[in-house]
Jmol script that loads the backbone (N, CA, C; Angstrom):
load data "model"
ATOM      1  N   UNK A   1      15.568  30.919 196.390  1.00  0.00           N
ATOM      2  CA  UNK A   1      15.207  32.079 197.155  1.00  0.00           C
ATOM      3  C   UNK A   1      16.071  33.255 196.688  1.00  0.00           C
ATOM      4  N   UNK A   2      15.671  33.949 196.585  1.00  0.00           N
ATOM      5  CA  UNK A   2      16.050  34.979 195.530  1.00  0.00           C
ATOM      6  C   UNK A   2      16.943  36.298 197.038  1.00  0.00           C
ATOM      7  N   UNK A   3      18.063  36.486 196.536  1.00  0.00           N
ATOM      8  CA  UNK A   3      19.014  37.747 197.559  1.00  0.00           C
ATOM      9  C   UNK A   3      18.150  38.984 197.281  1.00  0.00           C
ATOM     10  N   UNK A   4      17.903  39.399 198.767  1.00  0.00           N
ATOM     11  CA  UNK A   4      16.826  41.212 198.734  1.00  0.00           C
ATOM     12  C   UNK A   4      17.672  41.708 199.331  1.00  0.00           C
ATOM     13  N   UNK A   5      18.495  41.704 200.571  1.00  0.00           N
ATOM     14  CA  UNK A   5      19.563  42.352 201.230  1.00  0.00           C
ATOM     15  C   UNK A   5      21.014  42.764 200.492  1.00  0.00           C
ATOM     16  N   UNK A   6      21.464  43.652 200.559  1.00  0.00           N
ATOM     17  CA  UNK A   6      22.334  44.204 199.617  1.00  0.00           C
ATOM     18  C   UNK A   6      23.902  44.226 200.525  1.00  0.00           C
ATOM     19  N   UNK A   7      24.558  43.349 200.417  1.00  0.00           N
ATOM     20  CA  UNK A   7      25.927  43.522 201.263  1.00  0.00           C
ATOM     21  C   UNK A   7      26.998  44.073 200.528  1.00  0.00           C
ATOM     22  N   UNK A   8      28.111  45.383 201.199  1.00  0.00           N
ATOM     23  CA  UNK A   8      28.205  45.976 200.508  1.00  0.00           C
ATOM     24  C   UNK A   8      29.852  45.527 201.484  1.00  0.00           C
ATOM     25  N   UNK A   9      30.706  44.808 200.783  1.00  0.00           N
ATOM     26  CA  UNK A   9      32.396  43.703 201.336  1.00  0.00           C
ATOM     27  C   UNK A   9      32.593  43.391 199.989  1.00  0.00           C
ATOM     28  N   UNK A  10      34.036  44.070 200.217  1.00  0.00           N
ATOM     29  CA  UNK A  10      34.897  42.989 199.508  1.00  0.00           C
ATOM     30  C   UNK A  10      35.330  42.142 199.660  1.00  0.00           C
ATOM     31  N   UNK A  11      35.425  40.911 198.612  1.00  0.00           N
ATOM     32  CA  UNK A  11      34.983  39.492 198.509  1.00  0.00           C
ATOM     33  C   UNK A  11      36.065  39.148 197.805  1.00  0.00           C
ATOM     34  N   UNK A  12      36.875  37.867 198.322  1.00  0.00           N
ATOM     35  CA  UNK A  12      37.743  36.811 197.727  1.00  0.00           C
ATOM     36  C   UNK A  12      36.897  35.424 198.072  1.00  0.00           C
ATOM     37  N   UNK A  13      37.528  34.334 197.336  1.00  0.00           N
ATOM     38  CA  UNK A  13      36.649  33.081 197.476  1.00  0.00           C
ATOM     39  C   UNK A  13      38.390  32.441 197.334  1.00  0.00           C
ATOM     40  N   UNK A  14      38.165  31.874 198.667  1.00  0.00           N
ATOM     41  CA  UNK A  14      39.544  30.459 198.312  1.00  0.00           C
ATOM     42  C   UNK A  14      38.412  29.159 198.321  1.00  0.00           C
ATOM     43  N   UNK A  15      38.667  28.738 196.641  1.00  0.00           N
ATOM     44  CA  UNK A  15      38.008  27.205 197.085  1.00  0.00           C
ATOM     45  C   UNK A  15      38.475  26.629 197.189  1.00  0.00           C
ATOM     46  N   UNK A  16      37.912  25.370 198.079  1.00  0.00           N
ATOM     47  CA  UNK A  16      39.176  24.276 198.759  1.00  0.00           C
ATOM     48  C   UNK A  16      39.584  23.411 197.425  1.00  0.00           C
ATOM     49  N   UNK A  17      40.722  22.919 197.698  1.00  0.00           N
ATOM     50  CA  UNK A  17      41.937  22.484 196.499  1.00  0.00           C
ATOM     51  C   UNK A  17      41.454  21.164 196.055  1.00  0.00           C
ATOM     52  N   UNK A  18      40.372  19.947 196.964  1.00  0.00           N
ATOM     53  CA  UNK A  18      40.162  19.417 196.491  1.00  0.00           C
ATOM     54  C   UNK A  18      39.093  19.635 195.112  1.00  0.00           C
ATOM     55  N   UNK A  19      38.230  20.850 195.644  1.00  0.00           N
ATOM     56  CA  UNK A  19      37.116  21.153 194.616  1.00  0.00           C
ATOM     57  C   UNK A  19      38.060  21.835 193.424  1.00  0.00           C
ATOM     58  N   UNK A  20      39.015  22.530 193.555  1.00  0.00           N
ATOM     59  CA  UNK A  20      39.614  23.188 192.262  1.00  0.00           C
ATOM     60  C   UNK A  20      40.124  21.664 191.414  1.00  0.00           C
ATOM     61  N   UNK A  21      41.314  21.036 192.359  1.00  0.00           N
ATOM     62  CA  UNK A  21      42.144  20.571 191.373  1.00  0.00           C
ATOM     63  C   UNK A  21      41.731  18.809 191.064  1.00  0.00           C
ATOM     64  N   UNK A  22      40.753  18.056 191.780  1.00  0.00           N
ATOM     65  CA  UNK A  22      40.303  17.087 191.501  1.00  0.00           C
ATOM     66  C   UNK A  22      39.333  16.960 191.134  1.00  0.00           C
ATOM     67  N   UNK A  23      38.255  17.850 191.571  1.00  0.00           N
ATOM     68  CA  UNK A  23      36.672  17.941 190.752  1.00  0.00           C
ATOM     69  C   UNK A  23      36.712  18.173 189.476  1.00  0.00           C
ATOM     70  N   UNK A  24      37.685  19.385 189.501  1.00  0.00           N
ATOM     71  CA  UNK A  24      37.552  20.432 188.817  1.00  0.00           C
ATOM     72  C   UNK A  24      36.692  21.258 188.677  1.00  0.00           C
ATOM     73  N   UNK A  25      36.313  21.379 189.311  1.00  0.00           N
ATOM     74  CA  UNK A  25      34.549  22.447 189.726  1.00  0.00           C
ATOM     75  C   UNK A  25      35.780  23.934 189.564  1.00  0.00           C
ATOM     76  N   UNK A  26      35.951  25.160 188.945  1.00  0.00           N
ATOM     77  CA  UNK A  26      36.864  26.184 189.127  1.00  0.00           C
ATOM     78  C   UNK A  26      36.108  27.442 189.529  1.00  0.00           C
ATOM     79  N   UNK A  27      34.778  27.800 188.751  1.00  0.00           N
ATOM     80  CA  UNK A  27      34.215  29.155 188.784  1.00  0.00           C
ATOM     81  C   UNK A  27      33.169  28.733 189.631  1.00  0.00           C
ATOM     82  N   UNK A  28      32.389  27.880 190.552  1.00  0.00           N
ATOM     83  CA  UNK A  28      31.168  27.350 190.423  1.00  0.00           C
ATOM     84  C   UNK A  28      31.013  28.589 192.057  1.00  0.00           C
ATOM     85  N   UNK A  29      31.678  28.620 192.960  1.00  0.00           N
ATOM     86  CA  UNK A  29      31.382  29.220 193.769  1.00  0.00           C
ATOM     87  C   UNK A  29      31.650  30.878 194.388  1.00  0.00           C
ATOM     88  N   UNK A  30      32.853  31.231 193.027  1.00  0.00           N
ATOM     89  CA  UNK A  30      33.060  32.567 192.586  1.00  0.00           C
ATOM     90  C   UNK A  30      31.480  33.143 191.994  1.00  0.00           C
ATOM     91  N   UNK A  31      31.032  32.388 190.916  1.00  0.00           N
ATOM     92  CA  UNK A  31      29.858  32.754 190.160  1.00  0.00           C
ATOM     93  C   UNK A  31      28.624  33.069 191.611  1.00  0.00           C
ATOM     94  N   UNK A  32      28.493  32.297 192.395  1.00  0.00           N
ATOM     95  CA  UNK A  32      27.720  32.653 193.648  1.00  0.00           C
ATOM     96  C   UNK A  32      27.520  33.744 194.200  1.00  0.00           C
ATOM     97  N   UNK A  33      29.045  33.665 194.823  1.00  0.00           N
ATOM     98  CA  UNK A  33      29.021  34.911 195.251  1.00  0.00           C
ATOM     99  C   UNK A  33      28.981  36.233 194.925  1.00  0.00           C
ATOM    100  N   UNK A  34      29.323  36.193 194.008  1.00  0.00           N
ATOM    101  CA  UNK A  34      29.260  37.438 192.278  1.00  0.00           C
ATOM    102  C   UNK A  34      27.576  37.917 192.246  1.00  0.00           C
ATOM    103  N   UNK A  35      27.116  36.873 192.642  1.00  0.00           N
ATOM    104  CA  UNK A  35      25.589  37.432 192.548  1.00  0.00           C
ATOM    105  C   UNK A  35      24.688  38.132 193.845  1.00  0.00           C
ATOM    106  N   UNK A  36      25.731  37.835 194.678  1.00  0.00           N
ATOM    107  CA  UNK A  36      25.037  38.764 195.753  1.00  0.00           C
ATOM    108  C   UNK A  36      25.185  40.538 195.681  1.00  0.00           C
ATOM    109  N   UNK A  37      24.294  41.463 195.765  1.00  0.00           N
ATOM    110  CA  UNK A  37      24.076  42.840 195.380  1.00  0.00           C
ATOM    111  C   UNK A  37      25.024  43.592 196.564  1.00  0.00           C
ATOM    112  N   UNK A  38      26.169  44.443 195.730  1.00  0.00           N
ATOM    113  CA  UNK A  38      26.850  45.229 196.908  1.00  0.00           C
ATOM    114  C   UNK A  38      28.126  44.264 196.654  1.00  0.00           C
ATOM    115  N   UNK A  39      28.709  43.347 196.419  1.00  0.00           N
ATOM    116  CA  UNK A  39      29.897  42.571 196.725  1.00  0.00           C
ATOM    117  C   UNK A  39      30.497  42.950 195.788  1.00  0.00           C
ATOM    118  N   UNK A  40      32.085  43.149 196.294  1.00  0.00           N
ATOM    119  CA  UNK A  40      33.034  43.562 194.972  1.00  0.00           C
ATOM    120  C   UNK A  40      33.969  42.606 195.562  1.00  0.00           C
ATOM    121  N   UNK A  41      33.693  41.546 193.992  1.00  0.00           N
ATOM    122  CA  UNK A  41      34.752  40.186 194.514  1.00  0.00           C
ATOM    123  C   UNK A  41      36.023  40.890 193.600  1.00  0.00           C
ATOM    124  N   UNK A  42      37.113  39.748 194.098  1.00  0.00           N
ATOM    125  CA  UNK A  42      38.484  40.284 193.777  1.00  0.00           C
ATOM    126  C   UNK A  42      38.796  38.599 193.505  1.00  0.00           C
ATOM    127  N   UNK A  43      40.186  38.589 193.278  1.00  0.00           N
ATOM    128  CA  UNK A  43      40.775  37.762 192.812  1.00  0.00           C
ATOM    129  C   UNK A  43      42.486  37.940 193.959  1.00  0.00           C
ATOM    130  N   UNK A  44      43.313  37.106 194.462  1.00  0.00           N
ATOM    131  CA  UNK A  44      44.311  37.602 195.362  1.00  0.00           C
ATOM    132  C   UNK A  44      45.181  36.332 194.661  1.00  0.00           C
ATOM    133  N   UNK A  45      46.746  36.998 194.643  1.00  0.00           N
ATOM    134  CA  UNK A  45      47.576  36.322 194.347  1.00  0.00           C
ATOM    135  C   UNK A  45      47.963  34.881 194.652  1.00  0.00           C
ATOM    136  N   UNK A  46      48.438  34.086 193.771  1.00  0.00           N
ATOM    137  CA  UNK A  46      48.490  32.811 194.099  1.00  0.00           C
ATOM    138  C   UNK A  46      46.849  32.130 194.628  1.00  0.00           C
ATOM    139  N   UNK A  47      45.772  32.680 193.893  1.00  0.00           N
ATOM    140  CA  UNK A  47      44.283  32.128 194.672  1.00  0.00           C
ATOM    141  C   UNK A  47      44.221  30.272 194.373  1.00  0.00           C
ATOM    142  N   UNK A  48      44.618  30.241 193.435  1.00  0.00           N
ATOM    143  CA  UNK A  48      44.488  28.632 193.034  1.00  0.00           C
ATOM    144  C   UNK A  48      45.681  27.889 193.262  1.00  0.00           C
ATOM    145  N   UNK A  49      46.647  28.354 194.242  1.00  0.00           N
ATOM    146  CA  UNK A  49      47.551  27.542 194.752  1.00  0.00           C
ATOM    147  C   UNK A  49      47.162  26.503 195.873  1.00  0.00           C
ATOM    148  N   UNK A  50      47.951  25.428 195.651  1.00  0.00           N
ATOM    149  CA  UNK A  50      47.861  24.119 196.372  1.00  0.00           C
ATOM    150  C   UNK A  50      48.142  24.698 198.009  1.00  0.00           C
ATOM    151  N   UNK A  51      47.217  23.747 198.700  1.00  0.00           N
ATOM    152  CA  UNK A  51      47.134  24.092 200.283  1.00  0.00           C
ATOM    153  C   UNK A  51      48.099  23.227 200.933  1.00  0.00           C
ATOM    154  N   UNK A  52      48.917  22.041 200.720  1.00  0.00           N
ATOM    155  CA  UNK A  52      49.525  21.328 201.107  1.00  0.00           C
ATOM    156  C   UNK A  52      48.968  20.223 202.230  1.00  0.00           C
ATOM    157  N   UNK A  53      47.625  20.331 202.170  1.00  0.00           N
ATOM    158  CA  UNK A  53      47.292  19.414 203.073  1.00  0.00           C
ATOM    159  C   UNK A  53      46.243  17.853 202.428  1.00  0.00           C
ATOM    160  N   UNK A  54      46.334  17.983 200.900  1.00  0.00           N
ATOM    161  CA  UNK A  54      45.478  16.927 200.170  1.00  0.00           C
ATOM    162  C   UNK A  54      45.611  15.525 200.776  1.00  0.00           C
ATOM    163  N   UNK A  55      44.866  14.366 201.086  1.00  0.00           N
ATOM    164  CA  UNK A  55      44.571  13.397 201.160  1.00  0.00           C
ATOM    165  C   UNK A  55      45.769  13.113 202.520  1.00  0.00           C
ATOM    166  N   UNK A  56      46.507  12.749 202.559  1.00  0.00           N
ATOM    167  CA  UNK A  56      47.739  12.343 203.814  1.00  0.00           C
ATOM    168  C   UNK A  56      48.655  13.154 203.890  1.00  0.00           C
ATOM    169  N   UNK A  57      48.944  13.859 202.851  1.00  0.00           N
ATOM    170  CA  UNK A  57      50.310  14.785 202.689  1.00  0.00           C
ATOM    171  C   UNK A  57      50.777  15.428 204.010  1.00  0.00           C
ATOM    172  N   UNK A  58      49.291  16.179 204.821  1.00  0.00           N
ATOM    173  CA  UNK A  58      49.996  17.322 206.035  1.00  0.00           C
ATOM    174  C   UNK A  58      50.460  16.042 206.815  1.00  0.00           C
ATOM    175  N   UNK A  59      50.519  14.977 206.741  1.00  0.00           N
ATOM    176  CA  UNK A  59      50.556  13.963 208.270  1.00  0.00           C
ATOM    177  C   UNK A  59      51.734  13.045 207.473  1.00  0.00           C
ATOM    178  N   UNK A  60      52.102  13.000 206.632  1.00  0.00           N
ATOM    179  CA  UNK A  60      53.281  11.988 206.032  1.00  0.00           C
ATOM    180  C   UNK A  60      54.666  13.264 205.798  1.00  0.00           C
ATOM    181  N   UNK A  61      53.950  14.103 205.385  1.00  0.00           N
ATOM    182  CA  UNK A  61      55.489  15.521 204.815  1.00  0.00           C
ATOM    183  C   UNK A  61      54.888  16.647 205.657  1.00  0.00           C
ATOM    184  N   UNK A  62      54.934  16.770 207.546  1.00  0.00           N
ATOM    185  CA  UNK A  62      53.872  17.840 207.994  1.00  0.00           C
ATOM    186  C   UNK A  62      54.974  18.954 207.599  1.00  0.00           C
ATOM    187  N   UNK A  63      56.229  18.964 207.722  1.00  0.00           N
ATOM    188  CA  UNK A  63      56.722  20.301 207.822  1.00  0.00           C
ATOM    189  C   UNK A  63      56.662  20.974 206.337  1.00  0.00           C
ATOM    190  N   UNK A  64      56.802  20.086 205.612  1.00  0.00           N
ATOM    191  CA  UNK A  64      56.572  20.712 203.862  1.00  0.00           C
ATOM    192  C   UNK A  64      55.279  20.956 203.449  1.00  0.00           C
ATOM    193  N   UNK A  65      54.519  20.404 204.299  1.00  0.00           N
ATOM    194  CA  UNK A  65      52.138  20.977 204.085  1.00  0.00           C
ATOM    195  C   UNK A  65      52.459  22.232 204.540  1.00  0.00           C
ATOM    196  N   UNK A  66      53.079  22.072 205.849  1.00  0.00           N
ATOM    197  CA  UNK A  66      52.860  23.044 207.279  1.00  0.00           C
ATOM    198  C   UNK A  66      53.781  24.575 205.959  1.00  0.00           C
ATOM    199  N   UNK A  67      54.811  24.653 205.359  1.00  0.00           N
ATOM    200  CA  UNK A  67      55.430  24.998 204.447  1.00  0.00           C
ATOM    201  C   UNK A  67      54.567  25.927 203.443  1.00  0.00           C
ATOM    202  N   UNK A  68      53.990  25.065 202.752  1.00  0.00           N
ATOM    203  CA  UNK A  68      52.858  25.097 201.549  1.00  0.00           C
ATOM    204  C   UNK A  68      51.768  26.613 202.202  1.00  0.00           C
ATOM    205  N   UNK A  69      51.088  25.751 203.443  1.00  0.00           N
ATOM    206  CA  UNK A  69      50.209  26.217 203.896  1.00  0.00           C
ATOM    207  C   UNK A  69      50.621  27.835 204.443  1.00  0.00           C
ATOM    208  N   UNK A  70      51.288  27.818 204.941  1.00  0.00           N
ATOM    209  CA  UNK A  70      52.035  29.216 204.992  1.00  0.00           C
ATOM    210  C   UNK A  70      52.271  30.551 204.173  1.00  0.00           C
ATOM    211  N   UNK A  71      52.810  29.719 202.940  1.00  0.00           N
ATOM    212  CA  UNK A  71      52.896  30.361 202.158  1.00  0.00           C
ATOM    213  C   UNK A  71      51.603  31.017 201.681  1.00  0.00           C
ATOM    214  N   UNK A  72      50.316  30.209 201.578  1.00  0.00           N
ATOM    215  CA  UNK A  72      49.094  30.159 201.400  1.00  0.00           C
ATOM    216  C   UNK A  72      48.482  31.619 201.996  1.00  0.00           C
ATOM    217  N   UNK A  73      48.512  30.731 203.017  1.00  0.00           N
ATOM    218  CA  UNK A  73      48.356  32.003 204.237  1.00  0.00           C
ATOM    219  C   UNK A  73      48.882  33.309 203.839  1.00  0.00           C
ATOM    220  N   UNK A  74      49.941  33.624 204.271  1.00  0.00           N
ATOM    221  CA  UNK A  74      50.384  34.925 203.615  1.00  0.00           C
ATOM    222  C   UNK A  74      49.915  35.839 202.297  1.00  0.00           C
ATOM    223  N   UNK A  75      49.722  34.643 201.510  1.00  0.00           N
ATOM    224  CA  UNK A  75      49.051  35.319 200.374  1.00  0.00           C
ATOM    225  C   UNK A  75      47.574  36.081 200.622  1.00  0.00           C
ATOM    226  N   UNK A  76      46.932  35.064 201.142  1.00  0.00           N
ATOM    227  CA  UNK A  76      45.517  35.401 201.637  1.00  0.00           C
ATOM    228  C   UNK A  76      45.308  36.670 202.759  1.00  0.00           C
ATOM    229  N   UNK A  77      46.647  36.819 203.387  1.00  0.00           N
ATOM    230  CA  UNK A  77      46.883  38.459 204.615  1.00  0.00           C
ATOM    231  C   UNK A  77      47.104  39.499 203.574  1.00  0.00           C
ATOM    232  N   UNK A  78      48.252  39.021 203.047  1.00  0.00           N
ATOM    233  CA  UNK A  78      48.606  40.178 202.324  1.00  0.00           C
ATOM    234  C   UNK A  78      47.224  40.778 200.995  1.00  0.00           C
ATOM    235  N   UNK A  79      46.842  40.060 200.880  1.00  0.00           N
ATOM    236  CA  UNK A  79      45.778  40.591 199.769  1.00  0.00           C
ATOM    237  C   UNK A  79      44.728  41.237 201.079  1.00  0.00           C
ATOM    238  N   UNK A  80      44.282  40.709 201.589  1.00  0.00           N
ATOM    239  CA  UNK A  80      43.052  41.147 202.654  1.00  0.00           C
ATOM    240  C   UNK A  80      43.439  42.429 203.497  1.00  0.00           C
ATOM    241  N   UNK A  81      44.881  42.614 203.751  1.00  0.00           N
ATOM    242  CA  UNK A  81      45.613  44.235 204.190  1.00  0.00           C
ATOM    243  C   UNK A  81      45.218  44.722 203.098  1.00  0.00           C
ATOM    244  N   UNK A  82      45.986  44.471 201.926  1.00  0.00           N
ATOM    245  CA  UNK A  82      46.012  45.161 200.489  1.00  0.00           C
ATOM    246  C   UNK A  82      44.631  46.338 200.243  1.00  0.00           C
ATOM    247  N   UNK A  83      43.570  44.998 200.249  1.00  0.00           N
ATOM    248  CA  UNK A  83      42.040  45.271 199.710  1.00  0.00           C
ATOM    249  C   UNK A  83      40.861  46.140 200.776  1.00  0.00           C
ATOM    250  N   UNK A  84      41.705  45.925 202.212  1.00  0.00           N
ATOM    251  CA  UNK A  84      40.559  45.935 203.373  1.00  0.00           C
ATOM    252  C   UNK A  84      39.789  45.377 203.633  1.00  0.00           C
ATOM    253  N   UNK A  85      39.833  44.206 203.348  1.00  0.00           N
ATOM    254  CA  UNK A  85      38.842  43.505 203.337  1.00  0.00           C
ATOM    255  C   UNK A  85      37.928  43.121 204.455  1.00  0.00           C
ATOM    256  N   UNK A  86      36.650  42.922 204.136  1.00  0.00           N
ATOM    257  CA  UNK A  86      36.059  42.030 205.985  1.00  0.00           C
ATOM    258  C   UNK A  86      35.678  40.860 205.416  1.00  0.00           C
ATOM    259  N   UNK A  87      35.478  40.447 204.518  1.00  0.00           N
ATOM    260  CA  UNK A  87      34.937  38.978 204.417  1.00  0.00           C
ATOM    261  C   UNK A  87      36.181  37.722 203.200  1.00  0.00           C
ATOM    262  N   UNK A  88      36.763  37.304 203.709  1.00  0.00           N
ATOM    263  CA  UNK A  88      37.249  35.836 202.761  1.00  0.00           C
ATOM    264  C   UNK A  88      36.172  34.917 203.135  1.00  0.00           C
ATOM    265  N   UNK A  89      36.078  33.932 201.943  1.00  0.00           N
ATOM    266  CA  UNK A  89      34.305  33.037 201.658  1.00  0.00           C
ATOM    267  C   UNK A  89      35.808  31.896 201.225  1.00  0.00           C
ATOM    268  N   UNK A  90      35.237  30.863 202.328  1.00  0.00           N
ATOM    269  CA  UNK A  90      36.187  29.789 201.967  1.00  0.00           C
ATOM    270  C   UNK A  90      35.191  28.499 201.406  1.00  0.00           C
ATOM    271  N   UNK A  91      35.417  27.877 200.561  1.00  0.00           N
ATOM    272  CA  UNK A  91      33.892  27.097 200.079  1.00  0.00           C
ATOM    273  C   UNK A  91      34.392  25.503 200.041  1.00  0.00           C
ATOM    274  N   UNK A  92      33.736  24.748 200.631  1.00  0.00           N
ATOM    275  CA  UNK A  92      34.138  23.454 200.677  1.00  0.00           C
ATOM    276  C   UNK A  92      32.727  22.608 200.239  1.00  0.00           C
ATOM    277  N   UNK A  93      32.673  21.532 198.977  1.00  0.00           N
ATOM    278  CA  UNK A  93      31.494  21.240 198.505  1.00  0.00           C
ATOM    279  C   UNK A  93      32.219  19.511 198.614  1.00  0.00           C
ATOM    280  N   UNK A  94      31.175  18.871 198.586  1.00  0.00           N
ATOM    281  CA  UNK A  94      31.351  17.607 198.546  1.00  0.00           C
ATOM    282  C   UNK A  94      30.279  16.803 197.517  1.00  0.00           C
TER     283      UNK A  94
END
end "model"
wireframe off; spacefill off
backbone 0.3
color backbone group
């Protein structure tokens, strides 16, 4: 089905860490969103950093996920103040 509506947000994509760093799937859901008319995707510091929560990690090391994830976080504010953003596209594929 082909995009007719034209959305006009700037766009980051965090994909979830299992799809980056075990699939390896890297561009598959950047390229997506890239194609919707009006979107000016960006790229935000640290985007392909580890979330700290893979397979048991947040529940065996919570304060060092809880750590990770933070850091995460911040990155993802500070770019979205930075840019103005209204939309982060978080993509989880299985």
């Amino acid at each position: 089905m082909p995009l007719t509506k034209e959305i006009r947000k700037v766009v980051a994509c965090q994909s979830s860490c299992h799809l980056r760093h075990v699939q390896k799937v890297i561009n598959k859901p950047e390229q997506l969103i890239k194609k919707i008319r009006g979107i000016d995707y960006r790229f935000f510091e640290k985007q392909d950093m580890y979330c700290g929560s893979g397979r048991i990690y947040n529940v065996v090391h919570y304060n060092e996920a809880m750590g990770v994830l933070d850091q995460k976080m911040n990155h993802i504010e500070k770019w979205s103040q930075i840019s103005s953003s209204q939309v982060i596209r978080a993509a989880v594929y299985r």
